[in-house]
C-alpha positions in Angstrom: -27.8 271.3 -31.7 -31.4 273.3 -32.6 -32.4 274.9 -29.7 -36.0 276.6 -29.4 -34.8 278.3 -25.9 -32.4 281.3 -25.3 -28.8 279.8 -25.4 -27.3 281.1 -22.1 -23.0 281.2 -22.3 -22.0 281.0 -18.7 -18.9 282.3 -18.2 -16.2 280.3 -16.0 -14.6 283.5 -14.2 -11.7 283.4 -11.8 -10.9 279.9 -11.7 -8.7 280.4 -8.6 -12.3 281.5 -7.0 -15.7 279.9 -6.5 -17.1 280.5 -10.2 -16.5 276.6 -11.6 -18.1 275.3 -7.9 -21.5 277.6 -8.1 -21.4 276.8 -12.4 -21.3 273.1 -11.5 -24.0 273.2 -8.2 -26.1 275.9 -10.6 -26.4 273.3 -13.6 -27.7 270.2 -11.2 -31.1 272.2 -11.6 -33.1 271.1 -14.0 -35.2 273.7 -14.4 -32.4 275.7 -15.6 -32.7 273.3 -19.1 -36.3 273.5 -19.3 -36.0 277.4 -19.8 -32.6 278.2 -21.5 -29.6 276.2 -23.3 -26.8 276.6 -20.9 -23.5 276.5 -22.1 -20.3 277.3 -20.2 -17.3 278.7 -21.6 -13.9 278.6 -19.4 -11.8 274.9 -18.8 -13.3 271.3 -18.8 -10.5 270.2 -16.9 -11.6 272.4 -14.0 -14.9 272.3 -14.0 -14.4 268.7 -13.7 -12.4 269.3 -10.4 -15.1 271.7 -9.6 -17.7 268.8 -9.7 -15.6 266.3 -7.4 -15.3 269.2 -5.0 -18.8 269.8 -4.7 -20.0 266.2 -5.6 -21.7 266.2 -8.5 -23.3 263.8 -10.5 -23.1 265.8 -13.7 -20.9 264.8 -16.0 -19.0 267.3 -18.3 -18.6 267.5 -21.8 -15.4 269.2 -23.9 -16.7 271.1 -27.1 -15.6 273.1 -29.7 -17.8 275.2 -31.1 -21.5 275.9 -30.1 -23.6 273.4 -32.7 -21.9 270.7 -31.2 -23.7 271.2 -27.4 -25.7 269.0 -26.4 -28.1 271.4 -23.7 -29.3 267.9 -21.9 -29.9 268.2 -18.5 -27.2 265.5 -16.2 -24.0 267.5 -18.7 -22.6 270.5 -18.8 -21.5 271.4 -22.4 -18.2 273.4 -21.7 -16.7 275.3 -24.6 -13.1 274.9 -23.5 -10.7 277.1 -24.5 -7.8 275.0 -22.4 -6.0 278.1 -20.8 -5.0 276.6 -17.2 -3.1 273.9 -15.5 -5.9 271.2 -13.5 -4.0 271.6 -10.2 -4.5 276.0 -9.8 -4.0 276.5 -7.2 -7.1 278.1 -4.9 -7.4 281.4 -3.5 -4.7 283.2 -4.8 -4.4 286.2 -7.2 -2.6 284.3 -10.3 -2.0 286.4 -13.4 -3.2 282.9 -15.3 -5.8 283.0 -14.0 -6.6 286.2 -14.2 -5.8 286.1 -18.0 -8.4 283.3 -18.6 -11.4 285.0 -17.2 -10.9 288.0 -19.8 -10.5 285.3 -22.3 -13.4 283.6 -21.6 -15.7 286.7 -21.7 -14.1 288.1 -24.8 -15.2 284.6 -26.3 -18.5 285.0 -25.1 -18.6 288.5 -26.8 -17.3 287.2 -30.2 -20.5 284.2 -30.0 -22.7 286.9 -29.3 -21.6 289.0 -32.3 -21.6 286.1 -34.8 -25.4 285.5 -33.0 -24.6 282.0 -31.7 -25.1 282.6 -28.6 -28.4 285.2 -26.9 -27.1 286.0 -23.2 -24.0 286.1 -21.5 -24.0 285.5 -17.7 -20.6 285.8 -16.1 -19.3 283.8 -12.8 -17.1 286.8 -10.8 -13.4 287.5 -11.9 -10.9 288.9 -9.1 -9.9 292.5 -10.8 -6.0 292.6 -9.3 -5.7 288.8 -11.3 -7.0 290.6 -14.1 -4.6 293.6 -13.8 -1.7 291.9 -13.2 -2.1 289.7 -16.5 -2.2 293.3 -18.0 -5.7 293.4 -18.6 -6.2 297.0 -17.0 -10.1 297.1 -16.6 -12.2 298.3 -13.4 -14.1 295.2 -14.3 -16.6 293.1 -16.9 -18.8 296.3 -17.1 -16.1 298.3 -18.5 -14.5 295.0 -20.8 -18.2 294.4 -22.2 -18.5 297.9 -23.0 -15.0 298.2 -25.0 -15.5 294.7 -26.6 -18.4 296.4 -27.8 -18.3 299.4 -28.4 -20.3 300.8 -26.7 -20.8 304.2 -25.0 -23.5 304.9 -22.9 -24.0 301.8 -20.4 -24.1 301.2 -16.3 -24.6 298.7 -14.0 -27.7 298.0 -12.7 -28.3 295.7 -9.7 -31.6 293.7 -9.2 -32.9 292.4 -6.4 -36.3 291.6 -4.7 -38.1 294.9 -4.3 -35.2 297.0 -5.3 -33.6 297.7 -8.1 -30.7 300.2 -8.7 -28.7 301.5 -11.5 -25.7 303.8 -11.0 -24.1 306.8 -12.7 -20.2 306.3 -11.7 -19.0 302.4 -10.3 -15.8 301.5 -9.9 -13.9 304.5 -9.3 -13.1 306.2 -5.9 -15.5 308.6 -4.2 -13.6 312.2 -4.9 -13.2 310.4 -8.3 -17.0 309.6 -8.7 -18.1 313.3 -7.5 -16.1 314.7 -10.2 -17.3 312.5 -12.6 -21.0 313.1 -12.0 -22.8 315.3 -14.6 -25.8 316.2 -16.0 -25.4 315.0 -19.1 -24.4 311.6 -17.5 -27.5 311.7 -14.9 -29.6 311.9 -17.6 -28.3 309.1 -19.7 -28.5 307.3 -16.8 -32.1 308.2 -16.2 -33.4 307.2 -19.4 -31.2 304.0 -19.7 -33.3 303.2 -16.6 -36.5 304.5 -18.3 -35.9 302.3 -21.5 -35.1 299.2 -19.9 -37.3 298.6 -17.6 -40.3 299.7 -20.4 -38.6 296.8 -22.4 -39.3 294.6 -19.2 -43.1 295.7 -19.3 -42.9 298.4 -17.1 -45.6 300.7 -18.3 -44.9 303.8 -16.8 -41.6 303.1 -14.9 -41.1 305.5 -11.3 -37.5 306.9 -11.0 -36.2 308.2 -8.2 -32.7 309.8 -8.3 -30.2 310.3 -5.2 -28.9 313.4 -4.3 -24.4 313.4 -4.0 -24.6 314.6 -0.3 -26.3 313.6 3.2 -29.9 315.0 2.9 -29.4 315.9 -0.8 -28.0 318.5 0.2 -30.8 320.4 2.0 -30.7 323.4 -0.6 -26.9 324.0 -0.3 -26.7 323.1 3.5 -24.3 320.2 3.1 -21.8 320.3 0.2 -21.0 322.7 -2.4 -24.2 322.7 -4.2 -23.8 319.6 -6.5 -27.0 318.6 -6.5 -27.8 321.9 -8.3 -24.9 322.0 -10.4 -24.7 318.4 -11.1 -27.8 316.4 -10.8 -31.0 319.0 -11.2 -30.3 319.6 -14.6 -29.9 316.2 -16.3 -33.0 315.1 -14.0 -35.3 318.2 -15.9 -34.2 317.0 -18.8 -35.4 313.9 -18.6 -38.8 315.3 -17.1 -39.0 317.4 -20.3 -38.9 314.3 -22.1 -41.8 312.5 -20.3 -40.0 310.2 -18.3 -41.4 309.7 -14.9 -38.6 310.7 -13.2 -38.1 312.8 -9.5 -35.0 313.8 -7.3 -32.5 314.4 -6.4 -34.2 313.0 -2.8 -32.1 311.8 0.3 -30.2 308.6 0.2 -30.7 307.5 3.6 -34.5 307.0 2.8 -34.8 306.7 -0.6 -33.8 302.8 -0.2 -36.6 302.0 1.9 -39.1 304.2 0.1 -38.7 302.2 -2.9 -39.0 299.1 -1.0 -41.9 299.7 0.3 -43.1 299.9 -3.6 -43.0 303.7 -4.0 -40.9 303.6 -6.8 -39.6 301.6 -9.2 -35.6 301.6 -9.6 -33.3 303.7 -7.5 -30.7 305.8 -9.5 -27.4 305.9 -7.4 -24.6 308.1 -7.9 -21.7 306.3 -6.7 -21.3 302.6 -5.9 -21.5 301.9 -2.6 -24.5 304.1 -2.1 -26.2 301.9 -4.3 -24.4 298.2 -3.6 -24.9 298.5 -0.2 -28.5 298.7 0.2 -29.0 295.6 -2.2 -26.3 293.6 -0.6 -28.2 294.0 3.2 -30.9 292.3 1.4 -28.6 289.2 0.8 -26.0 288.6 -1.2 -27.6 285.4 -2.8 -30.4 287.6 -4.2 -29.1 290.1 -5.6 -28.3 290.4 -9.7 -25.9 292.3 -11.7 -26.9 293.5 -15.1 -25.6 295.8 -17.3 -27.8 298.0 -19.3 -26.9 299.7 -22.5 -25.4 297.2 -24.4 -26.1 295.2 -27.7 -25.5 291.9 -25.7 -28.0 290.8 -22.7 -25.4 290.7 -19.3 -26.0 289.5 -16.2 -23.8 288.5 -13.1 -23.6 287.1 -9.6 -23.4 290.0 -7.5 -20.7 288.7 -5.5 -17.0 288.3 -5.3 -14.7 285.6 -5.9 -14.6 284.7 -2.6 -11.3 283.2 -2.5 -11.5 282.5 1.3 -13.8 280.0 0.6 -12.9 278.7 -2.7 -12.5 275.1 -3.1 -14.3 274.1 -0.2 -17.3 272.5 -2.0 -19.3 275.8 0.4 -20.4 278.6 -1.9 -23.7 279.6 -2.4 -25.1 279.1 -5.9 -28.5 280.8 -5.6 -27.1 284.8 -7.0 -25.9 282.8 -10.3 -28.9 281.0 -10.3 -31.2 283.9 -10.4 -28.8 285.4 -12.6 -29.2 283.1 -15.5 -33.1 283.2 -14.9 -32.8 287.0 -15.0 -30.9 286.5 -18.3 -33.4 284.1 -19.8 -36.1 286.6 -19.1 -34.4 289.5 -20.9 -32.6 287.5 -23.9 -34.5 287.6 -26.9 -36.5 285.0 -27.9 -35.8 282.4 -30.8 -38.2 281.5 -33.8 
C-alpha cells in the first residue's frame, strides 16, 4: 500500500522478553498511524499471544512483503518471518530466541537498503540470547553498524532536557579508558554537531566529560587522560567551528545541561552517560544511533524478562521512540 508518511519497521526483539507486549500496547494508539506507517517485523504467531496477554483489541495481520501492509489503525501489519515455536517459553535466555531478534533486524536492514522501508525502531534483544545463538555482538548498535558498513557511529540517548551521546558503550571500564582517543572524541563531537544541526539546531552547545572525578583537576586525579586523551580531539573540533567546550566534571555537567546550559552531553563511557538519563525515567528516555545510513531508534530499556508475560510493561519508551523516529526519517514525496 501507497503511503504519504514515513514507514516505521518495528522490530519484534527478544521474544522471550517484553518487546511483542509494549509492540502490541504501543500500536492501540492511534496517533501513531496518523504520523507514520507502522510495520512490525518478528512472528505473527506471537504477537498474537502478546495481544491476549495484554488484551488487545487489535487484530494482527501475516504479510509477506512490505506493499502488501495495510498501515490501518485497529491491525498490526506483521512481516513474519516464522522463526519460533507460539508456546516460548518467557523469561529465559533461549538461543531461538536469541537468533530471531538478529534476524529480524537484519531484515529490517535489507528493507531499508532496497528503500522500502524509512526508519527502523527496535524492541530490546537480551545480548547473552544473542551470543549463545552465535551472534557475538555487544548489541544492535554494533549489528546496525556491520550490516552497514559503517564506521564512525555511537549511541546517543534522548531524553527530556538531556541528551547524551557516548565515545566507548558496551565495553568494560579499563576497556573503555583504553579505548578513548582523540581522534575518537572528536568524531564523536562532530557526529553530535551534525546531527543535531540536521534536527534544526542552529548553533548546537557541546559539552564534553572529562575520564576522571573532577576532570581531572589539571592532573590531580588520574594519569593525565584528559590531556592526553580528550583535549586534543576537543580543539580540534573548536578549530573547526563547532561550538564545543570540555573536558568539564561529570558530577555537574548533567545537571548543567538540564538546566538548559548546553545542548547534548558527550560521555565517555556508558554508565556515565546511561545513568543520568535513566534517573529521569526509564519510560522517557530514547536510544538512537547516530552515524548511520539508516534512521535507528530504540527503547532504552532491557528485556525485562522478570516481568515478561505479565500483560505489565510499560510502553511509553517505545512509544516516544517511534515518534523520535518519525521525526528524524526522511520525508516521502
Amino acid at each position: 500500500m501507497a503511503t504519504k508518511t514515513p514507514i516505521i519497521a518495528i522490530t519484534m526483539g527478544d521474544a522471550a522478553g517484553v518487546g511483542p507486549e509494549i509492540i502490541m500496547k504501543a500500536l492501540a494508539d492511534a496517533s501513531i498511524y496518523e504520523n507514520c506507517a507502522p510495520l512490525v517485523i518478528g512472528d505473527a504467531k506471537i504477537l498474537e499471544r502478546a495481544g491476549r496477554i495484554v488484551d488487545s483489541k487489535l487484530t494482527v495481520r501475516t504479510i509477506a512483503s512490505v506493499d502488501e501492509a495495510a498501515f490501518s489503525h485497529g491491525t498490526v501489519d506483521c512481516l513474519d518471518l516464522d522463526l519460533l515455536p507460539a508456546d516460548l517459553p518467557f523469561g529465559q535466555v533461549l538461543a531461538e530466541a536469541g537468533n530471531a531478534a538478529f534476524r529480524y533486524l537484519e531484515k529490517a536492514i535489507q528493507l531499508a537498503n532496497e528503500a522500502k522501508i524509512d526508519a527502523i525502531c527496535t524492541a530490546p534483544l537480551n545480548k547473552e540470547a544473542l551470543h549463545k545463538a552465535g551472534h557475538i555482538y555487544p548489541g544492535h548498535t554494533e549489528i546496525l553498524a556491520e550490516l552497514t558498513g559503517t564506521k564512525d557511529f555511537s549511541m546517543m540517548l534522548s531524553a527530556p532536557k538531556l541528551k547524551v551521546i557516548h565515545v566507548t558503550t558496551h565495553v568494560g571500564l579499563i576497556d573503555a579508558v583504553k579505548m578513548i582517543n582523540p581522534e575518537r572524541v572528536y568524531t564523536v563531537i562532530k557526529l553530535a554537531h551534525e546531527t543535531l544541526k540536521k534536527a534544526g539546531y542552529e548553533n548546537p552547545r557541546i559539552a564534553v566529560c572529562g575520564i576522571n572525578p573532577h576532570a581531572g583537576e589539571n592532573g590531580l586525579f588520574g594519569y593525565g587522560e584528559e590531556e592526553e586523551k580528550v583535549i586534543p580531539g576537543v580543539q580540534k573540533a573548536q578549530a573547526e567551528g563547532i561550538n564545543v567546550v570540555g573536558p568539564l566534571p561529570a558530577d555537574t555537567l548533567f545537571f548543567r545541561t538540564t538546566r538548559g546550559d548546553f545542548d547534548i552531553v558527550v560521555a565517555m563511557y556508558h554508565d556515565q552517560g546511561h545513568g543520568p538519563v535513566k534517573v529521569l525515567g526509564l519510560e522517557a528516555g530514547v536510544n538512537i544511533t547516530v552515524g548511520l545510513p539508516i534512521i535507528r531508534t530504540s527503547v532504552d530499556h532491557g528485556t525485562a524478562f522478570d516481568i515478561a508475560g505479565k500483560g505489565i510493561a510499560d510502553e511509553l519508551s517505545l512509544k516516544e521512540a517511534i515518534r523520535q523516529a518519525i521525526e528524524l526519517a526522511p520525508k516521502r514525496a
